[in-house]
C-alpha positions in Angstrom: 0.0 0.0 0.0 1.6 3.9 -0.9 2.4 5.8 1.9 -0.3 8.5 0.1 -2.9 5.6 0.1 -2.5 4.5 3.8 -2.6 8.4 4.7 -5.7 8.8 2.9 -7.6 5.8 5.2 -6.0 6.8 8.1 -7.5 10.2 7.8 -11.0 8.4 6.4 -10.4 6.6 9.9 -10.0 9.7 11.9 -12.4 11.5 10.3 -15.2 8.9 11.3 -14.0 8.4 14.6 -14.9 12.3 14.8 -18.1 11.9 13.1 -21.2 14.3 14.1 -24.2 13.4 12.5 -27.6 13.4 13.7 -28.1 10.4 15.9 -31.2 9.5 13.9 -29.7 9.1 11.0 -28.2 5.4 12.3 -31.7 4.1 12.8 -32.6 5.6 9.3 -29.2 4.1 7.8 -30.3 0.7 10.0 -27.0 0.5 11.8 -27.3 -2.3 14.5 -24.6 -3.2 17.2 -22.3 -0.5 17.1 -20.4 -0.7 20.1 -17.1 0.8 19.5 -17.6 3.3 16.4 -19.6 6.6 17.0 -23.3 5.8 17.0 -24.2 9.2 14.8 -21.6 7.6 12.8 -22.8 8.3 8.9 -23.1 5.7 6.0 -20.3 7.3 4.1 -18.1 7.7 7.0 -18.9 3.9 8.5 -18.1 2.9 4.8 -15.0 5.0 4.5 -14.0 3.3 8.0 -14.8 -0.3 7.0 -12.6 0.2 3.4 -9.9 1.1 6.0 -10.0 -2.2 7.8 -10.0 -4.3 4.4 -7.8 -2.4 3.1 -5.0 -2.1 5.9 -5.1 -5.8 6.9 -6.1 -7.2 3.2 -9.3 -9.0 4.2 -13.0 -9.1 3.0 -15.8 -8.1 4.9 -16.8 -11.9 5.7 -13.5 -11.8 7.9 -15.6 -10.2 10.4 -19.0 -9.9 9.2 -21.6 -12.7 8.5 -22.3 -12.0 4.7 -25.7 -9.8 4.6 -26.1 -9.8 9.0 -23.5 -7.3 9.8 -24.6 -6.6 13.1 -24.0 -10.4 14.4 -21.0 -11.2 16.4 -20.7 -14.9 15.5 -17.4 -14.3 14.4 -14.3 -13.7 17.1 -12.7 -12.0 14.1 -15.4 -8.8 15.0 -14.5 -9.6 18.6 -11.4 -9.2 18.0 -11.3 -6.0 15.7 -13.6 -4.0 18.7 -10.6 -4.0 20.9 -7.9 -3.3 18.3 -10.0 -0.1 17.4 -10.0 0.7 21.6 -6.2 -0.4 21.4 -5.9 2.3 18.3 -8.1 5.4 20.2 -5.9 4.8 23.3 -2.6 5.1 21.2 -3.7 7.6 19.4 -5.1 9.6 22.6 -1.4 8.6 24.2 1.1 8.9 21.4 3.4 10.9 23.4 4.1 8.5 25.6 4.3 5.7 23.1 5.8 7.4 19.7 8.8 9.7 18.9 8.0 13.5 19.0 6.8 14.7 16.0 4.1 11.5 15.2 1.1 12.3 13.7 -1.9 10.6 16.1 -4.1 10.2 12.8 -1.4 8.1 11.4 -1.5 5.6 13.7 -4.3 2.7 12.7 -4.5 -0.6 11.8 -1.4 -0.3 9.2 0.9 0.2 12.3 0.9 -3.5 13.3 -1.0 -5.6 10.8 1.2 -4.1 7.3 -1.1 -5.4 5.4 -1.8 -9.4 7.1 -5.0 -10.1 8.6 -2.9 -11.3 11.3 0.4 -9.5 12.1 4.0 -11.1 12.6 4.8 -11.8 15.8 7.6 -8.9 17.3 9.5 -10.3 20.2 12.4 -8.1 21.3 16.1 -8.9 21.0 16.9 -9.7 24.7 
């Protein structure tokens, strides 16, 4: 992925976590279940958000999602995702204390540990 692309969902990222939008429009959009993501969340920026995720760990939507039941959480996959997006917020909320000066909080997402795998490699520091 170009370092213009993966700028360009982590800002789509951002910008939904931000989202402001009436809080009717989810029960007119028919979002169910969300529990992590903003729940005035719009369609565009809950699309924008879930092109990050495939796109930043190179996955399809049935990685998390029942195909056509989106707001089920059969899968541990979603499980899973809802407290790497908490693990994201709180890095991004904390990045001084966890980045070099000068890091952008909107660049940190998915893309900072996954690069691109469904499931990332395994880090274990030289002793």
């Amino acid at each position: 992925m170009s370092r213009s692309k993966l700028l360009g969902v982590a800002a789509g990222l951002a910008l939904a976590l931000a989202a402001s939008a009436p809080a009717q429009e989810q029960e007119q959009e028919g979002f169910k279940n969300l529990q992590v993501l903003p729940k005035d969340i719009t369609k565009q920026e809950l699309r924008a958000t879930m092109d990050g995720f495939t796109d930043q760990l190179d996955v399809k939507c049935s990685y998390c999602h029942m195909p056509d039941e989106y707001e089920r959480d059969d899968k541990t996959h979603k499980q899973v995702a809802r407290r790497m997006l908490k693990l994201v917020m709180f890095m991004r909320e904390n990045s001084a204390e966890y980045f070099k000066e000068g890091v952008d909080p909107a660049q940190i997402n998915c893309w900072t540990c996954h690069r691109g795998k469904g499931e990332p490699e395994q880090w274990i520091p030289e002793e």
